[in-house]
Structure formats: structure tokens, C-alpha cells
C-alpha positions in Angstrom: 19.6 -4.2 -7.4 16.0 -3.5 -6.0 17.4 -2.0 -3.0 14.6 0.0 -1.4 15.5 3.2 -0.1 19.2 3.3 -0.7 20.2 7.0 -1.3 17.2 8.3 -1.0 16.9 11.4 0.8 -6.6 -3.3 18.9 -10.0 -2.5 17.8 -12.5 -3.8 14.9 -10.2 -3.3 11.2 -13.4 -3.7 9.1 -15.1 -0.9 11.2 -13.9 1.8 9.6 -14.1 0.4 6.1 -17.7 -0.7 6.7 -18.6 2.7 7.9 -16.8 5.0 5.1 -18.7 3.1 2.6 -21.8 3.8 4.1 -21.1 7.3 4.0 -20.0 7.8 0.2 -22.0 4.8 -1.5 -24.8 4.9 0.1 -25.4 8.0 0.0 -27.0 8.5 -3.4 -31.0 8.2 -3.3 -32.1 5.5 -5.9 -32.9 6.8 -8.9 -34.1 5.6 -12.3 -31.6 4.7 -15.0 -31.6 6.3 -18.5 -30.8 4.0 -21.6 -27.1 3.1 -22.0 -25.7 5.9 -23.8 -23.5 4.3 -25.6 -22.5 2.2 -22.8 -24.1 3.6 -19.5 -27.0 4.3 -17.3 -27.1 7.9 -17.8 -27.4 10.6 -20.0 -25.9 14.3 -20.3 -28.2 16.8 -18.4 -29.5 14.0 -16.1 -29.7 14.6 -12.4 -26.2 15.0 -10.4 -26.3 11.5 -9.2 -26.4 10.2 -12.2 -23.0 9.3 -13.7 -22.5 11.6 -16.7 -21.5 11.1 -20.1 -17.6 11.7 -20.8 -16.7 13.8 -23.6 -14.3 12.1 -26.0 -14.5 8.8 -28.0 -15.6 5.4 -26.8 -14.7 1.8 -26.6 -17.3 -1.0 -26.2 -15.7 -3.3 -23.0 -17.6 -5.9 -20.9 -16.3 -7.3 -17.2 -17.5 -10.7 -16.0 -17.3 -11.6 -12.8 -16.8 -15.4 -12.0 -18.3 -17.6 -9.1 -14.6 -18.1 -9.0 -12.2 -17.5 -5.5 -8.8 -16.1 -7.0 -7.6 -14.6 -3.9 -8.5 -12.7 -0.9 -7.8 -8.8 0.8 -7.0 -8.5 4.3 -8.8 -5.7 6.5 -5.0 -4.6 7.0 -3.6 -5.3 3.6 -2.7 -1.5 2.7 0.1 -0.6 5.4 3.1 2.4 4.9 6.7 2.0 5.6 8.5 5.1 7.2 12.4 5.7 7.7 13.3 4.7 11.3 14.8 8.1 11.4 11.5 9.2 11.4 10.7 8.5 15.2 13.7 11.8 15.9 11.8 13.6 12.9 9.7 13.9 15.0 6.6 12.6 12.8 5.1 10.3 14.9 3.2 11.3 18.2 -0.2 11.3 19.7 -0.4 15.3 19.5 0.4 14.8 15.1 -3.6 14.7 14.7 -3.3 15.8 10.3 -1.5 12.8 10.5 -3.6 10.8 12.4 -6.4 11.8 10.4 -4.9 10.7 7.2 -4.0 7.3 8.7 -7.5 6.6 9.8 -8.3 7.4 6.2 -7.3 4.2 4.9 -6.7 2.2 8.0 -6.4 0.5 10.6 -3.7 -1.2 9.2 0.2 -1.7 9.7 2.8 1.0 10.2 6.0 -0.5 9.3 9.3 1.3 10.4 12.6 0.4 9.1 14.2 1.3 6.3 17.9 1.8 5.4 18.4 4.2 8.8 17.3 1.2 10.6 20.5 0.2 10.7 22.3 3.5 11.1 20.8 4.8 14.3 21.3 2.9 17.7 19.4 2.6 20.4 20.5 5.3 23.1 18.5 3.9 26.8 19.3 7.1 28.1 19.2 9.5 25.0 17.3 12.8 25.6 15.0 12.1 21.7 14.7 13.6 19.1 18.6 13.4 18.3 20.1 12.3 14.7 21.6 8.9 14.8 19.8 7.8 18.1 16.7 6.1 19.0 15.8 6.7 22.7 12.5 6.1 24.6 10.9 9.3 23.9 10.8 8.6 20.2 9.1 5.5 20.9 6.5 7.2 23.4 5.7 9.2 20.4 5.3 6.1 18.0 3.7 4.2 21.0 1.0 7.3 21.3 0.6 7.5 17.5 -0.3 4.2 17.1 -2.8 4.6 19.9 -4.9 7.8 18.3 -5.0 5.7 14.7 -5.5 2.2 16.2 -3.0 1.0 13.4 -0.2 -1.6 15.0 3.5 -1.6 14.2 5.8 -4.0 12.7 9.3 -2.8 13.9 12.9 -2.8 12.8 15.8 -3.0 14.6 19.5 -2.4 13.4 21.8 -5.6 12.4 24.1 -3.6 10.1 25.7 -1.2 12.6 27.1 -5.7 14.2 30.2 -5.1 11.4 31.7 -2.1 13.5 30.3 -3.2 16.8 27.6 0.2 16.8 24.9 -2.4 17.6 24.9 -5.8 19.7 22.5 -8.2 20.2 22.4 -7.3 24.0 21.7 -3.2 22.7 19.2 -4.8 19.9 17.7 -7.0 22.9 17.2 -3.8 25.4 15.8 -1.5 22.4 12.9 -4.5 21.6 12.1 -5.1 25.7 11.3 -1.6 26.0 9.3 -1.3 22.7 7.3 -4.3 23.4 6.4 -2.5 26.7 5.4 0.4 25.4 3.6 -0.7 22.3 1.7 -3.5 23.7 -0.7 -5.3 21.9 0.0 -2.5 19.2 3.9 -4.4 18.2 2.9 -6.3 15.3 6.4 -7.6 15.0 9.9 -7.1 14.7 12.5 -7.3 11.7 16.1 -7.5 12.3 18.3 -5.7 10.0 17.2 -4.2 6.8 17.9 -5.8 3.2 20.4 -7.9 4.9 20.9 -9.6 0.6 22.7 -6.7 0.2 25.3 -6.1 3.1 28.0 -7.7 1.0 27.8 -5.4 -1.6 30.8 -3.2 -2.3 30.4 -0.3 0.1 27.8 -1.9 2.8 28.4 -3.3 6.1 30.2 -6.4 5.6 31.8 -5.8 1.8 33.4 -8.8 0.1 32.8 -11.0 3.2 28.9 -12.0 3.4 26.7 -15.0 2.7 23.3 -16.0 3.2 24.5 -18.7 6.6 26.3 -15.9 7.9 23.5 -13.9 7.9 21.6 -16.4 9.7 24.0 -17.1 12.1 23.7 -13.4 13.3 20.6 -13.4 13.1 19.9 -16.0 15.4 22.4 -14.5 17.8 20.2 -11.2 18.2 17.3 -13.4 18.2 18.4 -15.2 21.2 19.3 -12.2 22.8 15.6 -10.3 22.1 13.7 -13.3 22.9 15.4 -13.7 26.5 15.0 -10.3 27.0 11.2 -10.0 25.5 9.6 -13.6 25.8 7.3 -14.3 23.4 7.6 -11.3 21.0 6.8 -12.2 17.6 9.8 -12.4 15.0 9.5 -11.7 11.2 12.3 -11.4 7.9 14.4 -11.3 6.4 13.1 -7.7 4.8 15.0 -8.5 1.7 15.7 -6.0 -1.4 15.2 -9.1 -3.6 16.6 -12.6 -4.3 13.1 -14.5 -4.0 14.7 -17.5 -4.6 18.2 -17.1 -3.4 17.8 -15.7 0.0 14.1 -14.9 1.2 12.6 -18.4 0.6 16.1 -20.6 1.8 15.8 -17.9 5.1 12.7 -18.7 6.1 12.8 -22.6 5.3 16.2 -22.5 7.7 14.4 -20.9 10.6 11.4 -22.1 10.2 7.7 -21.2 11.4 8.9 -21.7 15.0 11.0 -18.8 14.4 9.5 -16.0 12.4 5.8 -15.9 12.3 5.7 -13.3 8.8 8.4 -13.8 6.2 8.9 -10.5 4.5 9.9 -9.3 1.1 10.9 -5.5 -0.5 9.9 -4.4 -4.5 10.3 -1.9 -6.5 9.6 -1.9 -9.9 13.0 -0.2 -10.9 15.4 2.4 -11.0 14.4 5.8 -10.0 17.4 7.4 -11.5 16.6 5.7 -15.2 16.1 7.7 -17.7 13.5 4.6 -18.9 11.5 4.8 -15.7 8.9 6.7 -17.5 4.7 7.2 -16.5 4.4 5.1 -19.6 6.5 2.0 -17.8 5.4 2.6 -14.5 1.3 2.0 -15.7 2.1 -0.9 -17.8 1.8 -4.3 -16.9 4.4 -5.9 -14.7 5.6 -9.2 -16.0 8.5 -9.0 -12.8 5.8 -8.5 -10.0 3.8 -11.0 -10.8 7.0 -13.7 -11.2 8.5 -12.7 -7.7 4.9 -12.9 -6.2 4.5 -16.8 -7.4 8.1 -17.5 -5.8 7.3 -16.1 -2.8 3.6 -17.7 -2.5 4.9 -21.1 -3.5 7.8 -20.9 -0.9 6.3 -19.2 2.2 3.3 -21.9 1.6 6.0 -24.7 2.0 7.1 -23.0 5.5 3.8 -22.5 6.7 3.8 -18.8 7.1 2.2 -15.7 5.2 4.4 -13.4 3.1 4.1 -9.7 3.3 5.6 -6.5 0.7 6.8 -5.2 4.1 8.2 -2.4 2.0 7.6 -0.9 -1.4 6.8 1.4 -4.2 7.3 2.5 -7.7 10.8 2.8 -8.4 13.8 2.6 -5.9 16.6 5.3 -5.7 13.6 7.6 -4.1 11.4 7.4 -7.0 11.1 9.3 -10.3 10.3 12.7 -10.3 7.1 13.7 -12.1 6.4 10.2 -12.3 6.4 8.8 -8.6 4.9 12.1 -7.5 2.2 12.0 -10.2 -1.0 11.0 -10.9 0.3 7.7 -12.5 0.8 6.6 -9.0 -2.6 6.8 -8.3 -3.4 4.3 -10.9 -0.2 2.5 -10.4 -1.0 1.6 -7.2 -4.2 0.1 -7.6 -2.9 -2.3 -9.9 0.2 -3.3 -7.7 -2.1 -3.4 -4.1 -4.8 -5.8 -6.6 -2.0 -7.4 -7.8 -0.5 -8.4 -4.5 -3.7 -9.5 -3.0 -4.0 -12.3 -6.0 -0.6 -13.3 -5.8 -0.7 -14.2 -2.0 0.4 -11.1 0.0 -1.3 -11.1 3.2 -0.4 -7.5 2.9 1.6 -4.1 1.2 4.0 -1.2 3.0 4.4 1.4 1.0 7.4 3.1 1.9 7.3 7.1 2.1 8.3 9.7 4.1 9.2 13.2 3.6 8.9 16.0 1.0 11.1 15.2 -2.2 10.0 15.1 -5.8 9.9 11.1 -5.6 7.6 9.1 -3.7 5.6 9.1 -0.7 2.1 8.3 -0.6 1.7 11.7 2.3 4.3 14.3 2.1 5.6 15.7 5.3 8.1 18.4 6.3 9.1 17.5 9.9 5.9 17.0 12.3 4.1 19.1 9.4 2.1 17.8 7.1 2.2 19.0 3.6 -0.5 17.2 2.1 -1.5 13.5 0.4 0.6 12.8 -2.4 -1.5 11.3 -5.5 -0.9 7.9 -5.0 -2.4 8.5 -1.6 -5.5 8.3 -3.3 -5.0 5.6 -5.4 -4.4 3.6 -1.7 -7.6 5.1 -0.3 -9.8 4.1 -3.3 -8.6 0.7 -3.0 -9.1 0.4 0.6 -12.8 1.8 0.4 -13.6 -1.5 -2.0 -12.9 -3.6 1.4 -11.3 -6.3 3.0 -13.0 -9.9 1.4 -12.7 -12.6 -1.3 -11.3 -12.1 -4.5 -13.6 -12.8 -7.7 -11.8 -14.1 -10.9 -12.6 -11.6 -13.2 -13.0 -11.6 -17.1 -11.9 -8.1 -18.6 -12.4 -7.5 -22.4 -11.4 -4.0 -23.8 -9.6 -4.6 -27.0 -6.1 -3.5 -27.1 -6.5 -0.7 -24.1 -4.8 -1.3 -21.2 -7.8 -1.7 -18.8 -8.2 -4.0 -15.5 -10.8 -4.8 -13.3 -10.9 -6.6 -10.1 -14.1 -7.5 -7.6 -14.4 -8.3 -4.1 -17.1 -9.8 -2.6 -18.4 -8.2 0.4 -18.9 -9.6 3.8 -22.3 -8.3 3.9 -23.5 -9.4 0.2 -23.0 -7.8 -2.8 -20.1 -7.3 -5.1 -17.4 -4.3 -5.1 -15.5 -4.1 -8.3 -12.7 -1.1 -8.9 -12.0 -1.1 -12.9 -8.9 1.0 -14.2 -8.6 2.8 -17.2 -5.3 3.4 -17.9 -5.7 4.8 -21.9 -4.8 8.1 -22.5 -7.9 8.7 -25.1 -10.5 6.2 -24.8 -13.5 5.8 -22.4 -14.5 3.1 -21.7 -18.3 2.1 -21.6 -18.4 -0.9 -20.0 -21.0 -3.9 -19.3 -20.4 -5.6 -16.2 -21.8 -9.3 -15.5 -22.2 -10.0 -12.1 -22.5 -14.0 -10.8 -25.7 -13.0 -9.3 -28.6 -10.4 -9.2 -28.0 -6.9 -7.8 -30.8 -4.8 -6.6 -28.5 -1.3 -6.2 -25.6 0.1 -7.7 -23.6 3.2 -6.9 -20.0 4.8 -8.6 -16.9 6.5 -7.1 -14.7 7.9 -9.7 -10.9 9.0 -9.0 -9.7 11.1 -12.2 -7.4 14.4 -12.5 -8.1 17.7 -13.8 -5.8 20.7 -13.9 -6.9 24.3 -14.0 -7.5 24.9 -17.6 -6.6 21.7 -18.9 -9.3 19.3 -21.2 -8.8 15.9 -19.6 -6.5 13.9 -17.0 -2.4 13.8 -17.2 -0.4 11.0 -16.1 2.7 13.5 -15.0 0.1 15.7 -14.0 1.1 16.4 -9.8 -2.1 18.0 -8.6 -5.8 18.4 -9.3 -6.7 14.5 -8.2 -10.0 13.7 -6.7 -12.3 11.1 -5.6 -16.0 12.1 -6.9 -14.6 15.9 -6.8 -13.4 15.6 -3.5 -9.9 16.6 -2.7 -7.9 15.8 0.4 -6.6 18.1 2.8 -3.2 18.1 4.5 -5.5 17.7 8.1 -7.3 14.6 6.3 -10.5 17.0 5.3 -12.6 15.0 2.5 -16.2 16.3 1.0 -16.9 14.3 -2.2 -20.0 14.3 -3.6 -22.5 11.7 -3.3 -22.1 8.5 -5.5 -23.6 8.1 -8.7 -26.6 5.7 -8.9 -26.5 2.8 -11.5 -29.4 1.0 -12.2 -28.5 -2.6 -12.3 -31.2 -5.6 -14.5 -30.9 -8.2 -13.4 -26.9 -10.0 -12.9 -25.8 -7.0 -15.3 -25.2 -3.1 -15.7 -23.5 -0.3 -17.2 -21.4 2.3 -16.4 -18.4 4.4 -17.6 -14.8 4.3 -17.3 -13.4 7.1 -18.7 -9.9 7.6 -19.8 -7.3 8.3 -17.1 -9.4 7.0 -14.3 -10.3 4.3 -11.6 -14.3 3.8 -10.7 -15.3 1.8 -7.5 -18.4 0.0 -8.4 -20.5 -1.1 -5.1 -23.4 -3.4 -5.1 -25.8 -5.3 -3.4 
């Protein structure tokens, strides 16, 4: 199965985008260009802004950029997904400000909470908070507050599971949404009922041996009766499935229909945390699965009229793999897979995290504490900072290496591309083509260095930066300014070296 997590333990969104670009890439002064050396405009002992040569050998690789549309990022594409039992943590609250601060990092965008405790904790109207197992108003007052100080909205979960014992009922489901919708306002992005509901037949789950996809829907629409009379007008979204594209996400949503969900939404993982198999090496290489499952689910929710969304996801279920999941892979893994999604259709990505374990979670948190941003943390910022806006078809030669490269085109002009270098040994030095003339070019480089050590590590779990800046558990950033390129013309040169990501802005 692709289960998830089983088992494991209101204002402008292009603002902030526009204006944390302005303050890295723009930073540089222009300066002239040295002679590409082999592949770049710059030179060893050249000025700091310059980008600098990277020690090791080289391999010759060209990126066109097409006139051609392949796709297109939304300013909220990169969301997170928490544990529901996160609201009693507490983690969520207007007074969490490291928190805050790392969400405004890479936001505003969508806070999704669900997850497999959705449907183990009931709502308690009179509850005191902050109690295992219960979900009372204070804890969403705290989530209501949150989402205030980051100006990120909510899509929200409620439980459907706990209907086989009779722990939850559509009435209790109906009282718990009335007085979310209150409290989160124009902040409630939506609401999903019951968490990978595919998989509540299976052999230990809420209704074992006696489930199908029409009796799923028939309870379904019971709670959704019972929400909508008591919340008119809130917005509906599912069925949050583990996976079964074509079995149960797609025949869901053509059942109810665009008049009743507004989002159909969709879980991955790329595989089994627990695998001995589920290696740095697998989790960087192309995936052939990701890309199938992203064409089902375009094709169908085109047919019922309504976007799809990776409402939850990340690199391998079961909690993730340690020293892979936690790693710097993720940083590059994650790139690929938020790229990925955008050009197969997503209207946007959760990535589901929480906690401090040796798996996954883009930031790391012990309680209300935060322990820091996890590597792939960065790999979600660097994407964000290339900004919401239309996908270029791109053309990426680089021999055998496993290389990518993506552009955007910006709202204001210009191109951004972010290319990924995912070869162990070999740097690339890379012409790019552009469709048009730039006048100015700048680079952001993510890498990974580790006290002592010669160049990056995949399973490497510190030392990652974004042009030598580090972030702090309180959301504390300095990088240094961005390199200047000097574009001719519709074409320049740069590096990518090995184990790395560069964000290539111009205009």
C-alpha cells in the first residue's frame, strides 16, 4: 500500500515571493563576465559575486528553453500536511513565532491537517485542549491564530473512521466543522472527511473485510449532509486517498461531482520506508510511478471539472527512511517531485511532516519547540523562491548524468530556471538558451558541505545551505548575495556543480 502515515510515530500570495527575490537576486551589483571557463562566466580568484569555479571534473550540458507552455505553479503550490494530533501538541498557535517564521519562509500557502489521527481523535465541544485523543476549541483557537500570524489558509480534516464504532457521527463531525468555519474564516480552505478512506477495509482498519468504494460514498454523503446543514456553504474536498488513482479517487469524484467537492485530493509516497531498497540512490532517481499516477489523475479530475491536489505526501511512507528521508537527498528530491507535480497538473503539494524522528519532516519539532529545518526544507524554499507562473518546456542535454532543469516565466518578465544536478562526481558547466534576450542574470546555489569533508553527501544530515546561508530553528537566513552572470544575447553560462540545485533568475 502507499498508505501515508500509517505507523509512523487572506492577503496578496505572490507578495512575499516577489519581495524575497528582490532581496537575494537582486542584490548582486552587475558586474562584467569572465570567459566561460570551461563552461561559465567566471573564473577562480574573481570577485565574490562572481560564481566560482568548482573543483572536480566537468561535463559539457546545454538547457533550452522553449516558447512552449508545459504547465503552470500556483502562488500556493508548496503547502505541509501536519498530524491532526498536532492541534493538542500543541504546535500550532499565534504565540509559536520560530514557527511562524519558517512558514512565511516559503508561504503563504496551505496548511493541510489530517493525517491517520484524523480519525482517531474526536471532537470534545466542551474539552479543556490540549488532551490526547480530543480535539476541542482551544486547539482550534490556536490553529485559527496560527494561520492568522502566517497568512497561510487551512484545508481541514475531519474523522470518518472513528463511524465503525460509533466514536464519531455525522451530527459530532457537523458541530466540529460549524465551529471551525467560525473561527477560521476566510482562512478554512476546505474540509476532507476521513483520511485514506481506500484503505479502511484493510485487515486491521476501521471496517475490515466489510468495505467498498459505494459504501464509502454513502457515508460520506451522510456527514456531508449533516456539515453542510450545520455550516452552509463550506467548501467540500476528497477523498484524501492513499492510492487507487483509478479505482477509487477518479470514480469518487465523478459520483459526487463538482457540485459536491470543489478540490479532489490524492496522497503519494514513493515507497516503503521500512525497505531495505528505499535507498538515497532510489529516492533521487527518476520516478516512472509519479509521473503515471499524475496523468490518471489530470485526465480524470479534468473530466469532473475540478483541480487535483497531493493533499499529502513525501518520500517514502511508513515515516520515511532514516538517513535518507532526513538527508540531503531530500533536498534535491523534492525539487524534482514539487516540478514534477506542477507539470503533471497539481494545482498544488502537502508535504506531510511533523515531529522529531529520523524519517521525514520538512521542519522538525519537539512539542511547541522548534528544532530546526530539516534538509528537504530547503529544497521547498529554493523551489518556492523561483515563483508562482508558467511552465516553459524545457530541453536538458547532459549525457548520461542524471540532471533536470525546469523554467518559469515570471509575471514581471524574465525567465527563472532551477537546474538539478543530482551526479555524485560531475559538474556540470552548462549553456542555457533562453526564448528571448536577457539583459541580467543572477545564481542561488543549494549544495552541502560537512565539517572536514571534500564535497556534498547524499546521506549527509547537516551542513545544507542556500548561497552559504543556513537556517535557523527561529527562521534566521543571511545568504550571501547572488552571483552575477553575464547573459549575450538569448544565451549564458553558468555552473552546476555536483550534488546541487542553482536558481537562475533573469530579466
Amino acid at each position: 500500500m502507499i498508505g501515508g502515515e500509517r505507523d509512523r510515530p487572506g492577503c496578496d500570495p505572490t507578495a512575499y515571493f516577489r519581495l524575497t527575490r528582490r532581496r537575494w537576486l537582486q542584490a548582486a551589483a552587475a558586474l562584467v563576465g569572465a570567459s566561460f571557463l570551461p563552461g561559465c562566466g567566471s573564473s577562480r580568484g574573481s570577485s565574490a559575486s562572481l560564481q566560482p569555479v568548482p573543483s572536480g571534473p566537468f561535463t559539457q550540458a546545454s538547457l533550452v528553453v522553449t516558447p512552449t507552455i508545459a504547465g503552470a505553479i500556483g502562488p500556493a503550490f508548496a503547502g505541509l500536511s501536519y498530524e491532526k494530533s498536532q492541534l493538542y501538541g500543541p504546535l500550532f498557535s499565534g504565540s509559536n513565532t520560530d514557527l511562524a517564521a519558517l512558514f512565511r519562509m516559503i508561504g503563504p500557502s496551505v496548511l493541510r491537517i489530517g493525517g491517520n489521527s484524523m480519525d482517531r481523535n474526536v471532537w470534545t465541544p466542551d474539552g479543556a485542549g490540549q488532551t490526547s485523543g480530543q480535539i476541542a476549541p482551544r486547539d482550534v483557537d490556536g490553529l485559527a491564530a496560527f494561520l492568522q500570524a502566517t497568512g497561510w489558509q487551512c484545508l481541514y480534516g475531519v474523522n470518518l473512521g472513528g463511524a465503525a464504532t460509533g466514536a464519531t457521527t455525522p451530527a459530532l463531525a457537523a458541530a466540529e466543522v460549524a465551529y471551525v468555519a467560525g473561527k477560521l474564516g476566510a482562512s478554512l480552505l476546505g474540509i476532507e472527511i476521513g483520511n485514506e478512506c481506500d484503505l479502511y477495509g484493510d485487515t486491521g482498519s476501521y471496517f475490515a473485510g466489510n468495505w467498498s468504494l459505494s459504501q464509502f460514498i454513502a457515508l460520506w454523503q451522510e456527514f456531508r449532509a449533516a456539515i453542510l446543514a450545520a455550516a452552509p456553504g463550506v467548501v467540500l474536498t476528497g477523498p484524501a486517498d492513499a492510492s487507487n488513482e483509478s479505482s477509487w479517487t477518479i470514480p469518487f469524484g465523478t459520483t459526487v461531482t463538482k457540485s459536491e467537492i470543489s478540490l479532489l485530493t490524492q496522497h503519494y509516497y514513493r515507497a516503503n520506508g521500512q525497505s531495505p531498497t528505499s535507498t538515497v540512490e532510489l529516492l533521487v532517481s527518476p520516478d516512472a510511478k509519479l509521473v503515471t499516477d499524475l496523468s490518471t489523475l489530470a485526465t480524470g479530475a479534468a473530466a469532473i471539472g475540478v483541480p487535483f491536489r497531493i493533499a499529502e505526501c513525501n518520500s517514502f511512507y511508513n515515516g520515511g527512511s532514516s538517513g535518507v528521508s532526513d538527508a540531503y537527498a531530500s533536498a534535491l528530491w523534492v525539487v524534482d517531485f514539487l516540478f514534477g507535480c506542477a507539470l503533471g497538473g497539481a494545482s498544488g503539494v502537502n508535504l506531510h511532516g511533523g515531529g522529531d524522528g529520523p524519517g521525514y519532516t520538512p521542519i522538525a519539532n519537539s512539542g511547541a519547540t522548534i528544532v530546526g529545518a530539516r534538509p528537504e526544507f530547503y529544497g521547498i524554499l529554493l523551489f518556492t523562491l523561483a515563483g508562482p507562473g508558467a511552465l516553459h518546456a524545457t530541453q536538458l542535454s547532459a549525457g548520461t548524468l542524471n540532471a533536470t532543469g525546469y523554467a518559469i516565466e515570471k509575471g514581471s518578465g524574465g525567465i527563472n530556471m532551477v537546474i538539478v544536478n543530482k551526479d555524485e562526481t560531475q559538474n556540470l558547466a552548462l549553456t542555457v538558451t533562453l526564448p528571448g534576450a536577457a539583459s541580467t542574470a543572477t545564481l542561488l546555489q543549494m549544495t552541502q558541505r560537512s565539517a572536514g569533508a571534500t564535497g556534498p553527501d547524499l546521506s549527509a544530515t547537516a551542513g545544507i545551505t542556500i548561497q552559504g546561508g543556513g537556517i535557523g530553528p527561529d527562521g534566521s537566513f543571511a545568504p550571501s548575495s547572488a552571483y552575477t552572470l553575464s547573459p549575450s544575447g538569448s544565451r549564458l553560462t553558468c555552473y552546476v556543480p555536483a550534488l546541487s540545485a542553482v536558481l537562475v533568475e533573469t530579466s
